[in-house]
C-alpha positions in Angstrom: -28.8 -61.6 -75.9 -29.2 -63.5 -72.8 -25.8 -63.6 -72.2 -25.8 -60.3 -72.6 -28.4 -59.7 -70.1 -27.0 -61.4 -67.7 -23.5 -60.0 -67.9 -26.0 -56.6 -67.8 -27.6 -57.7 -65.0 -24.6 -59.0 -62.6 -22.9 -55.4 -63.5 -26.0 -53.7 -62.1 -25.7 -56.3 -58.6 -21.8 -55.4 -58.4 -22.4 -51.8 -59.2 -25.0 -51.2 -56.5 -23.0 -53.9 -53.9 -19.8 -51.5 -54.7 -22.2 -47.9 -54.7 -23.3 -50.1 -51.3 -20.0 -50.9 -50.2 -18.8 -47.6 -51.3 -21.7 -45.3 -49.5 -21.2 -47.8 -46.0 -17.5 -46.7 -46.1 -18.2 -43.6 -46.5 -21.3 -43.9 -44.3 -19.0 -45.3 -41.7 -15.9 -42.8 -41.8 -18.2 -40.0 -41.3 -20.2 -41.2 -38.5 -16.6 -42.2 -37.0 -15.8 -38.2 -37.5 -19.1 -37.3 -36.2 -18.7 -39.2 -33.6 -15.5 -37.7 -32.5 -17.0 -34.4 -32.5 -19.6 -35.1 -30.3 -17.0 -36.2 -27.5 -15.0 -32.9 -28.6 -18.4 -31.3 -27.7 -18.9 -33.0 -24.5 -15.0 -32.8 -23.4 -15.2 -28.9 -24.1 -18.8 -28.8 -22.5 -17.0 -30.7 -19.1 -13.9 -28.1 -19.5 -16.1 -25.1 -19.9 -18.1 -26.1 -17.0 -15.2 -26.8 -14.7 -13.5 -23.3 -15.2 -17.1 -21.6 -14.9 -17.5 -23.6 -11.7 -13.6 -22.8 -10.3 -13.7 -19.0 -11.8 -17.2 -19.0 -10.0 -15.5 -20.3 -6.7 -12.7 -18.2 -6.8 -14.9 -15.1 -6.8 -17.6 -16.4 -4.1 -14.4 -17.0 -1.7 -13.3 -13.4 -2.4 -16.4 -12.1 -1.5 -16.6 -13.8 1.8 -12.9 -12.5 2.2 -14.2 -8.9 2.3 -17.1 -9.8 4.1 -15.2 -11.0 6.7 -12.9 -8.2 6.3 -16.4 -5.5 6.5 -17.4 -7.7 9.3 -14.7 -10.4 11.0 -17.2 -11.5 13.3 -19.8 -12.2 10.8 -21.0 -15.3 9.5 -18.8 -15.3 6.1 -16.1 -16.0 8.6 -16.8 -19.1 8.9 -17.0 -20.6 5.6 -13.4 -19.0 3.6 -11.6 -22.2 4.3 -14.2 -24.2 3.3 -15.1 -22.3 -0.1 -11.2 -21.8 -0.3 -11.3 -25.9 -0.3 -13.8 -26.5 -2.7 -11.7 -23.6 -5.2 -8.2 -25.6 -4.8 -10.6 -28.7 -5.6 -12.0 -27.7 -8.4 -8.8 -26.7 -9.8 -7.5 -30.4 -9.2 -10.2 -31.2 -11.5 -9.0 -28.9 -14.6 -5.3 -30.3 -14.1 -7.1 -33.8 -14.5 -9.1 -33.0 -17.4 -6.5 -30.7 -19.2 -6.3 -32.0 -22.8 -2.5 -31.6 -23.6 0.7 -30.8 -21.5 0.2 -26.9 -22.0 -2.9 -26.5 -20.5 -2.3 -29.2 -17.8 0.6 -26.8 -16.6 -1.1 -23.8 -16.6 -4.2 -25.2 -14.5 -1.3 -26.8 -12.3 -0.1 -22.9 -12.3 -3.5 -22.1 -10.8 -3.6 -24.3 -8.6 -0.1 -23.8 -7.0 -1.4 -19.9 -6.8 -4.9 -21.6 -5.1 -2.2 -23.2 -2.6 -0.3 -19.9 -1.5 -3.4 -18.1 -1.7 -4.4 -20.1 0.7 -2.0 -19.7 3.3 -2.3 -15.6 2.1 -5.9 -16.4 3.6 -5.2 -17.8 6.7 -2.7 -15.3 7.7 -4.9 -12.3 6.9 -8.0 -14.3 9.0 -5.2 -14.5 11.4 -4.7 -11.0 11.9 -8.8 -10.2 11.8 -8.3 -12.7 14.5 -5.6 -10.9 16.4 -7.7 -7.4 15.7 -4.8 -6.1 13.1 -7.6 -4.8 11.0 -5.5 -2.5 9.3 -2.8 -4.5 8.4 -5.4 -7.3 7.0 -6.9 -5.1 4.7 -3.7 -3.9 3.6 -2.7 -7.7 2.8 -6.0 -8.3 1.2 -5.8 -5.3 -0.9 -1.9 -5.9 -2.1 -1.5 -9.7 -1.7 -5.1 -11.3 -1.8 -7.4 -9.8 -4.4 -4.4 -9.1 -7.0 -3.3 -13.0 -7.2 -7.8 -13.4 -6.7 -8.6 -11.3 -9.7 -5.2 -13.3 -11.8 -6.6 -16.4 -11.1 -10.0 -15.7 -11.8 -9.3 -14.0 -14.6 -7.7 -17.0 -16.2 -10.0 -19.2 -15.5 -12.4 -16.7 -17.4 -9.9 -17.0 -20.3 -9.1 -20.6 -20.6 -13.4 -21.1 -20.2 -13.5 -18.5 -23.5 -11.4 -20.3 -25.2 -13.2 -24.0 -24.8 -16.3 -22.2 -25.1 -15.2 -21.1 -28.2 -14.3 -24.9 -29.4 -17.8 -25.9 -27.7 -19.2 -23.0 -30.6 -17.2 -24.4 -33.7 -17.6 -27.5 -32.9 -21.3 -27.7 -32.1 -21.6 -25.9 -35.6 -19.9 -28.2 -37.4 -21.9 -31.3 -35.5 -24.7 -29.6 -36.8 -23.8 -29.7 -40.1 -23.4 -33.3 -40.6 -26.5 -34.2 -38.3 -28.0 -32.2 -41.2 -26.2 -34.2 -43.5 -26.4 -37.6 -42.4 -30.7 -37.5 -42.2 -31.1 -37.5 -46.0 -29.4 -40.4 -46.3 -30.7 -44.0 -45.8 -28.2 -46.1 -46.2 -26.0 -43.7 -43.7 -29.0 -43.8 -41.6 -29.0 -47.4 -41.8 -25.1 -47.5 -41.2 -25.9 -45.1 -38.3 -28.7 -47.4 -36.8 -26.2 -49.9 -37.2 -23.5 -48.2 -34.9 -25.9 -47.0 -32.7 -27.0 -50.9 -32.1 -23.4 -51.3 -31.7 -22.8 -48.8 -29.6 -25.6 -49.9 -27.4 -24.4 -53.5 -26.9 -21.0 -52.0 -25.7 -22.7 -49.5 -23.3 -24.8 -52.2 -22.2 -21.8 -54.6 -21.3 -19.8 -51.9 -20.2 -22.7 -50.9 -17.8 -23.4 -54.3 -16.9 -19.2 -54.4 -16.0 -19.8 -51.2 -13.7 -23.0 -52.5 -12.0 -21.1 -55.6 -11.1 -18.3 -53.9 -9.6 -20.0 -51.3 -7.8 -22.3 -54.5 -5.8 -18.6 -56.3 -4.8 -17.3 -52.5 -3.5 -17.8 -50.5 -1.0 -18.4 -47.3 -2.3 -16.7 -45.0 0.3 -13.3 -47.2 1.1 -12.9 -48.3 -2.3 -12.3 -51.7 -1.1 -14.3 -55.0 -1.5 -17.9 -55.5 0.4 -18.7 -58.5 2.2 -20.4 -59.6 -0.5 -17.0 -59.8 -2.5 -15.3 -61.0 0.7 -17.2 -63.9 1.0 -17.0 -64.7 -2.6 -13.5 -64.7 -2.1 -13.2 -66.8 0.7 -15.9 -69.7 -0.8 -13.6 -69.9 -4.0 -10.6 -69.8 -1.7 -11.7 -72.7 0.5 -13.5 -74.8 -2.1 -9.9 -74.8 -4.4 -8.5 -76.3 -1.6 -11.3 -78.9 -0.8 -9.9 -81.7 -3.1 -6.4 -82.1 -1.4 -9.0 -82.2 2.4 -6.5 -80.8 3.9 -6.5 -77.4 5.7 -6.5 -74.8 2.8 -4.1 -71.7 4.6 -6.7 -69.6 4.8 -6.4 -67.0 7.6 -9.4 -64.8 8.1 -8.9 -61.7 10.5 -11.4 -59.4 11.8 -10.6 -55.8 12.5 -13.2 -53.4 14.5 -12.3 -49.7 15.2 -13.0 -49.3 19.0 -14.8 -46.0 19.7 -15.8 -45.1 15.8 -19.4 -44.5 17.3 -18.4 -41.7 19.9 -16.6 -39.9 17.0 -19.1 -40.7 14.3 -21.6 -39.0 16.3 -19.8 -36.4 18.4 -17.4 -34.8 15.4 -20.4 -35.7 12.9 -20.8 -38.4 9.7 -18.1 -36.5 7.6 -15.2 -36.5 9.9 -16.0 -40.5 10.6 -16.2 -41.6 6.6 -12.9 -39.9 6.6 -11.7 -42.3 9.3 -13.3 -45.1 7.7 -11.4 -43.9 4.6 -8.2 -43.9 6.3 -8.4 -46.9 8.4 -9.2 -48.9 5.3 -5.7 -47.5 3.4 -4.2 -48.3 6.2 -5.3 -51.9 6.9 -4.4 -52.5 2.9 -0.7 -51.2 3.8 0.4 -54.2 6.0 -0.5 -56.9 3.5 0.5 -58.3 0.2 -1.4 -58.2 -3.4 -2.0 -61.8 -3.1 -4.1 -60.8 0.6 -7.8 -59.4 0.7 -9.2 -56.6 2.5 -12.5 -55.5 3.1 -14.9 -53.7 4.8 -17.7 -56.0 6.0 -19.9 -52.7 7.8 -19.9 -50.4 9.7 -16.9 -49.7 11.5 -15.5 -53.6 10.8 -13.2 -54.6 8.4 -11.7 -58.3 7.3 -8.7 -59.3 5.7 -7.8 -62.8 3.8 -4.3 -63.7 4.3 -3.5 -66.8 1.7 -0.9 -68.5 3.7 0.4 -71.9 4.5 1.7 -70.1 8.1 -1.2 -69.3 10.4 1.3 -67.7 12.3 1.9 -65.0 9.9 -1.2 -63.2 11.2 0.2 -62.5 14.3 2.9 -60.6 12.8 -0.5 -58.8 10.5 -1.9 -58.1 14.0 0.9 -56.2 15.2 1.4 -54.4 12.3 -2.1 -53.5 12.2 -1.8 -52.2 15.6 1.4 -50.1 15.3 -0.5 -48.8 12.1 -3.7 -47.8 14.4 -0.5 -46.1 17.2 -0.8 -43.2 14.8 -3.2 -40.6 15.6 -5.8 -39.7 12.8 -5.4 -36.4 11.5 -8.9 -35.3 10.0 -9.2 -31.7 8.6 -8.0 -30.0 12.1 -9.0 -32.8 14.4 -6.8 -35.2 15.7 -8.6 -38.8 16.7 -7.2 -41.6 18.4 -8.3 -44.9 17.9 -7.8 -48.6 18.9 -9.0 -51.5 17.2 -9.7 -55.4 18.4 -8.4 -58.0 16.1 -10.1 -61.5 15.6 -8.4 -64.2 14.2 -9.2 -68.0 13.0 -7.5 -70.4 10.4 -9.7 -72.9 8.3 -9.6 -76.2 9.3 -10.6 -78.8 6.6 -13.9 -79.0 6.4 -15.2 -75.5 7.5 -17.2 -73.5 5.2 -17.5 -69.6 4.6 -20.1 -69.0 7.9 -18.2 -71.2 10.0 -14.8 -69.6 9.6 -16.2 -66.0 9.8 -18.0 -66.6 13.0 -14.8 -67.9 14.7 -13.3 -64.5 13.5 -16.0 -62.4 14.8 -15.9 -64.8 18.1 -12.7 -64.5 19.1 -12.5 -60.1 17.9 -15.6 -59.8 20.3 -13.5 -61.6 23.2 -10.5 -59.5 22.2 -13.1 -56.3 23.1 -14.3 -57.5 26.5 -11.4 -58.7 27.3 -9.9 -54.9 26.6 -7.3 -56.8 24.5 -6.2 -56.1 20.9 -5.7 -58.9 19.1 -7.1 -62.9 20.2 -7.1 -65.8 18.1 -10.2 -68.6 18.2 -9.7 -72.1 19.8 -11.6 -74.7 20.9 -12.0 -72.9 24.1 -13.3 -69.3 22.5 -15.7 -71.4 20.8 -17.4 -73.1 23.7 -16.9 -69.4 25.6 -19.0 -67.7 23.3 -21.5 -70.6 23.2 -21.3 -70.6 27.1 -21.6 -66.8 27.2 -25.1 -66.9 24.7 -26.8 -69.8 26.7 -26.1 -67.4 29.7 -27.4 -64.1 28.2 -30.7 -65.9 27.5 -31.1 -67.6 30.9 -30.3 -63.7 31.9 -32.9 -62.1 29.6 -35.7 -64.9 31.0 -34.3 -64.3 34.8 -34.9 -60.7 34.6 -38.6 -61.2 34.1 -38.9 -63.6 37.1 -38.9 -61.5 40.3 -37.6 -64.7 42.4 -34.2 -65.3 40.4 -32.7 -61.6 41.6 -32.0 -60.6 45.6 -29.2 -58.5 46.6 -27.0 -59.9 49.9 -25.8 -57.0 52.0 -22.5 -56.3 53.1 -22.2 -53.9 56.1 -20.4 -50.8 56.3 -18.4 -50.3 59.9 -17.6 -46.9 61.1 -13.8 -47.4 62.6 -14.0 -44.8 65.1 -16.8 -46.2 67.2 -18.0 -49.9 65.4 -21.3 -49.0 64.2 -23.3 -49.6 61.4 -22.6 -46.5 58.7 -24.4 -48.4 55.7 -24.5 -51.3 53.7 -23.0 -52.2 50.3 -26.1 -53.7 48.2 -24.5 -57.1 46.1 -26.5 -59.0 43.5 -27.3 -62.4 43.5 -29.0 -65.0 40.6 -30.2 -68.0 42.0 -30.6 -70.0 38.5 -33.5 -72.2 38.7 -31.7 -75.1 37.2 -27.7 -74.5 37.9 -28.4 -73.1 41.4 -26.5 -70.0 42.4 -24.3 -68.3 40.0 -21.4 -66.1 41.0 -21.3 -62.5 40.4 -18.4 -62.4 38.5 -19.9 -64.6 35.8 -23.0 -62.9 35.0 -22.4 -59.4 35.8 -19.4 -59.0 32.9 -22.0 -60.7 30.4 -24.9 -58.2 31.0 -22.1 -55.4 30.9 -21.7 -56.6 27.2 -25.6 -55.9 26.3 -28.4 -53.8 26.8 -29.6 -56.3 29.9 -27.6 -53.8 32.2 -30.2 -51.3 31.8 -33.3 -53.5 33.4 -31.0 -55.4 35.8 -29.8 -51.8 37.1 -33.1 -50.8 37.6 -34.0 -54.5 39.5 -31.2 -54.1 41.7 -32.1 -50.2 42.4 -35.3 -51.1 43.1 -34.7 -54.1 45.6 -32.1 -51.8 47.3 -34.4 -48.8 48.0 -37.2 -51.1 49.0 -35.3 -52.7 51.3 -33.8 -49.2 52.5 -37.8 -47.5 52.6 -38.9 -51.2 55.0 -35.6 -50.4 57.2 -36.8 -46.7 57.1 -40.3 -47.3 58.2 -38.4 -49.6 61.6 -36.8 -46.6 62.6 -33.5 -47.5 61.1 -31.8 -45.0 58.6 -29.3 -47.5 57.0 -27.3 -45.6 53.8 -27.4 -48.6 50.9 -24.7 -48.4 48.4 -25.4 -49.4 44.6 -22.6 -50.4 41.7 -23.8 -49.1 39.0 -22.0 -50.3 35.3 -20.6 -47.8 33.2 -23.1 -48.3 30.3 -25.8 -47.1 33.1 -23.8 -44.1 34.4 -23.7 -42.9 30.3 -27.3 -43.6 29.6 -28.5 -40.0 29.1 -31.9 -41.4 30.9 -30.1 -43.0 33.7 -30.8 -39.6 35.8 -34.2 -39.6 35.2 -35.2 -43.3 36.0 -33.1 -42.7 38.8 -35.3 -39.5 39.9 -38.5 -41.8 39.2 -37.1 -44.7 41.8 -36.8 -42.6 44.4 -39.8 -41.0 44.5 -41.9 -44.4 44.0 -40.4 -46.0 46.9 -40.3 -42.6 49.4 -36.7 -43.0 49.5 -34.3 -39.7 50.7 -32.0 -39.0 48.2 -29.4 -39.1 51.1 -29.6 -43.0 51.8 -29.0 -44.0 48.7 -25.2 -44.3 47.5 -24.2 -44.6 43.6 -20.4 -46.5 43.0 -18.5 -46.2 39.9 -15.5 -47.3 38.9 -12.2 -45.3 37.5 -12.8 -47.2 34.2 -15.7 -45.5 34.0 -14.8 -41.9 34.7 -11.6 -42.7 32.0 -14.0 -43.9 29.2 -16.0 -40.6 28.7 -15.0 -38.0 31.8 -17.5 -35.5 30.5 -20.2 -37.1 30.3 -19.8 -39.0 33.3 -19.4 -35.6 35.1 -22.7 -34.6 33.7 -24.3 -37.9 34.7 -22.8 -37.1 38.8 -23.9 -33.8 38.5 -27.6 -34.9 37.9 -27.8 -37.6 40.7 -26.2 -35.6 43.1 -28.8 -32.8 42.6 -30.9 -35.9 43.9 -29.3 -35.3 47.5 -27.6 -39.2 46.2 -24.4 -39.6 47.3 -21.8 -40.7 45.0 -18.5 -42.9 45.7 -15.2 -43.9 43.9 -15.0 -47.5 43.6 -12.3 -49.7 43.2 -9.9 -46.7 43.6 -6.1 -47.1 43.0 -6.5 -49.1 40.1 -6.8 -46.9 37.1 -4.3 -44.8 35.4 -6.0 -41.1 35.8 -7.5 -41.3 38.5 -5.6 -37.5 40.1 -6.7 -35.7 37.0 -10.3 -36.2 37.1 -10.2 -36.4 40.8 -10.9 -32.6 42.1 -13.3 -32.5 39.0 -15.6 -35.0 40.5 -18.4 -34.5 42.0 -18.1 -37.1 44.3 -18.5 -37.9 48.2 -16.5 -40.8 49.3 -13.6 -42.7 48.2 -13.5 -46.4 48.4 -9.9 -47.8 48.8 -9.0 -50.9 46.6 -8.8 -54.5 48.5 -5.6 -55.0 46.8 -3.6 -52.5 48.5 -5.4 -52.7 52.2 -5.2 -56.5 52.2 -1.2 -56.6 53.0 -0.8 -52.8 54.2 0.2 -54.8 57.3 3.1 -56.6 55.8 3.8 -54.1 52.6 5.9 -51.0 53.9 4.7 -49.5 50.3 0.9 -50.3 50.5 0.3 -49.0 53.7 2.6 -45.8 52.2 -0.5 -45.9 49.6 -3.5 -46.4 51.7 -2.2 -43.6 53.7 -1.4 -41.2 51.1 -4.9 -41.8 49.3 -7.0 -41.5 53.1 -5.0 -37.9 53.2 -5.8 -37.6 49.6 -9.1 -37.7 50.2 -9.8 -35.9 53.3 -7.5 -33.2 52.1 -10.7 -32.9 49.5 -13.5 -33.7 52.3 -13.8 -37.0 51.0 -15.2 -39.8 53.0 -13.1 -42.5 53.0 -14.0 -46.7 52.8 -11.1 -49.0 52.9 -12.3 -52.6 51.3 -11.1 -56.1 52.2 -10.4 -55.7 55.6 -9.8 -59.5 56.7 -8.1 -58.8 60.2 -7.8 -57.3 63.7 -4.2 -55.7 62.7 -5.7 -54.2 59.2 -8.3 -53.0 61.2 -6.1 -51.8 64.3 -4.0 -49.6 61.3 -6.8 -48.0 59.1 -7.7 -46.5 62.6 -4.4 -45.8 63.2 -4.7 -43.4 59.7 -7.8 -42.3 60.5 -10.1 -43.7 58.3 -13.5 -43.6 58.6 -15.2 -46.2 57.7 -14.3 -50.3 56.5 -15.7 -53.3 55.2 -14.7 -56.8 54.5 -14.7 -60.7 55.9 -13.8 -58.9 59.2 -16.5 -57.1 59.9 -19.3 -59.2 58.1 -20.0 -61.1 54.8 -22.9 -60.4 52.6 -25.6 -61.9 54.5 -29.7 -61.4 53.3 -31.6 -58.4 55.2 -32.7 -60.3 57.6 -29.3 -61.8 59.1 -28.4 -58.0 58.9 -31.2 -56.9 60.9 -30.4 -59.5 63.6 -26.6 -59.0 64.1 -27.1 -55.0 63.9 -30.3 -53.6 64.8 -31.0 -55.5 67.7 -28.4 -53.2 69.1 -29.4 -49.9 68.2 -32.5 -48.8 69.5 -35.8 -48.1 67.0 
């Protein structure tokens, strides 16, 4: 009888481990169908949507279309291309999602009609545009709203037809849902899947998460933080052999991103970010890295034994970057600046992206596209930071700054017509320090702002003491482009003048061509404003940009100063006498006053006359000398 029993008892424990076996097959197959059902559910849900949301488009852009037709000048005028965008684009997004050939084909069908109903659309706004009403509402009433009302009315149908799978199959979902709830051991097979399920969504999430911290989200390439990753695995594999590592980091900046970003708007410059980042990727290889480090700055890895191979990179970056930019119907030119520097042995991540951003920011003030780092670069930059702080303490110690100034001779009787106001840094440790060294350093920064103003300040002083001796002495001021393009450079400017009692008239603002090229509108604006002052305004440096004709009668300007380089050998030089004379006709031809600089000699002197120039300066006449040596050599001979 035991025996029995037992043989009774280990049929019960296989029948209910098979029943078991049997119900968690089972169990399992049907949660499998259920399962599939659900993503037929949300696959139809995603289709229905996407044909409700293109059907829906396709009927707001034709009734903006007879909007505009009722009323061309309205506001719906504006926004048919862009609707008409959105429709062709949500119509790419059925021909993704299509779920067999068939139905890919007919949404591609749709979308080919969204692509000729486009141009349909543009030449019927071209003829409200032209004022051939009659013939646009004959073409939106025979070409338009026919192919409109096809297209929408397929949209509607194919949406039916998911919607009617969405039905069925919600139904059926139902059912088992139903179903599965009275049992336990399917609910327990079900608990079990959804565990499962939730361990895969949770390392498939974890996988996304991951990815979307190492890329930039609107390039689709690599962040810094990937870059750098990169980079520390690259140079570490190399470390054992402690020998250089071919490891080539460049450094790419889009010059002028800014201006666009925030004249054409934040949409117009992702798409140029966009763009420039497909277009860096294009002139390397798979085994190379690029990335966008921020902002407007990129940085590519090249993994290569040849340093020199980033030269060729460079110019291939650069004849990439020759191309103009073609955003929606905006063309954009750009430059960039390249930065490059190859490991040595023992430098680390930090070190080897600082020499890359070291020697692209030299490649920007230099105005040059592409520099490599050296040993040289590197003490440069270190030279240039020490200097920019001794700057930033100088400006808030009213001894450091003076100004030297430089008379202004008028050639047709030799007298004093003004002075030309020069800056000088006496550094308390290093002594004097040349004007060429620290002005191109401030240039770089927002220093130029305050050490405008010091040197503005000193000036009109000095011109409000001469002022109050009887002496009317004009005093010219350079003033750096980043000044001139301050918005509130006016303003201050305003503010000066009135603290110090100044006339508007004896005060004399020089820019350079550079700086009417950079932004010609704005630096228009910014004449306009001082000259409403009473300031006069000069040309500096003139002769040595590349536009200088075709801004010329558009500036509001009052003197011309001619380049030292060309009246320095007019003398000798047939061609730059030709020059000088051609730009003092130039200018009076305009009623332009007219200063020639770097007059060094009796002859040069003797000819400038000779064209009739009006006024001079240079080593001739005088060198920048204090106020007070001024005062002595001139004003002692002109009466109070």
């Amino acid at each position: 009888m035991m025996g029995g029993l037992r043989r009774t008892r280990r049929w019960v424990i296989g029948a209910m481990v098979g029943s078991l076996a049997l119900l968690s097959g089972y169990s399992l197959v049907d949660s499998q169908r259920h399962a599939g059902i659900v993503e037929d559910i949300l696959r139809d849900g995603d289709r229905v949507a996407a044909y409700q949301q293109a059907a829906y488009l396709s009927a707001h852009e034709m009734s903006l279309i007879q909007a505009t037709a009722d009323n061309p000048s309205g506001p719906e005028r504006r926004r048919v291309l862009d609707v008409d965008d959105q429709a062709y684009r949500a119509t790419l997004e059925i021909v993704s999602a299509a779920p067999d050939s068939g139905d890919a084909a007919e949404a591609g069908t749709i979308a080919q009609r969204q692509i000729n109903l486009r141009q349909d659309i543009i030449w019927f706004l071209t003829m409200l545009d032209r004022g051939e009403t009659v013939k646009a509402v004959v073409a939106l009433d025979e070409v338009i709203e026919p192919s409109h009302q096809r297209n929408t009315d397929r949209l509607l149908q194919l949406r039916d037809r998911y919607q009617q799978r969405y039905d069925l199959n919600q139904a059926t979902a139902r059912q088992d849902s139903h179903r599965l709830l009275w049992g336990s051991i399917v609910t327990f097979a079900l608990s079990l899947l959804v565990l499962a399920l939730f361990g895969w969504h949770t390392r498939a999430h974890r996988r996304q998460v991951e990815s979307m911290a190492a890329t930039d989200l609107l390039t689709g390439l690599p962040n810094r933080a990937a870059f750098t990753a990169q980079l520390h695995r690259t140079l570490n594999a190399a470390r054992p052999a402690r020998t250089a590592p071919g490891v080539t980091v460049l450094t790419v900046n889009i010059n002028g991103f800014r201006h666009v970003n925030d004249q054409l708007g934040p949409h117009i410059g992702d798409r140029l970010l966009a763009e420039a980042g497909w277009r860096l990727s294009a002139v390397v290889r798979d085994t190379d890295m690029v990335a966008r480090t921020g902002g407007d700055e990129f940085a590519i890895l090249l993994q290569d034994l040849d340093p020199n191979r980033a030269d060729c990179v460079a110019a291939r970056l650069r004849e990439k970057f020759d191309e103009p930019f073609h955003l929606d119907d905006i063309t954009v030119d750009l430059e960039i600046s390249i930065g490059a520097a190859t490991a040595a042995a023992d430098d680390d991540v930090s070190t080897l992206l600082g020499h890359a951003d070291s020697a692209m920011h030299d490649a920007k003030e230099q105005h040059d596209s592409f520099r490599r780092f050296s040993g040289n670069t590197a003490q440069d930059s270190a030279d240039r930071l020490t200097l920019l702080g001794d700057l930033r303490r100088g400006l808030t110690d009213a001894s450091q700054f003076t100004l030297h100034y430089q008379p202004k001779i008028a050639l047709s009787d030799g007298s004093l017509a003004g002075v030309e106001a020069l800056a000088r840094w006496h550094h308390p440790t290093r002594g004097p320090v040349p004007p060429g060294q620290f002005v191109p350093v401030l240039e770089t920064t927002s220093l130029i702002h305050p050490f405008t103003e010091r040197v503005l300040t000193i000036a009109l002083e000095q011109a409000r003491a001469w002022l109050d001796a009887g002496h009317r002495v004009p005093v010219a001021v350079n003033v750096s482009t980043r000044s001139l393009l301050d918005e509130t450079f006016p303003g201050r400017l305003a503010a000066l003048l009135e603290s110090t009692g100044v006339p508007g008239e004896l005060l004399c603002i020089e820019i350079t061509e550079h700086t009417v090229l950079s932004d010609p509108t704005t630096t228009i604006d910014a004449l306009r404003c001082i000259r409403a002052l009473g300031v006069k305004t000069s040309i500096d440096d003139f002769g040595t940009g590349y536009s200088s004709l075709t801004y010329l009668k558009l500036l509001p300007v009052d003197e011309l100063k001619i380049d030292r380089s060309f009246v320095a050998d007019m003398v000798a030089d047939s061609s730059s006498h030709a020059l000088v004379a051609s730009a003092v006709d130039l200018a009076h031809n305009l009623n332009l006053t007219v200063v020639a600089e770097g007059v060094e000699d009796v002859p040069t002197a003797a000819a400038l006359v000779g064209l009739g120039c009006d006024t001079a300066q240079g080593y001739h006449f005088a060198r920048p000398v204090p106020a007070a040596d001024l005062e002595s050599r001139f004003f002692r001979r002109q009466p109070a």
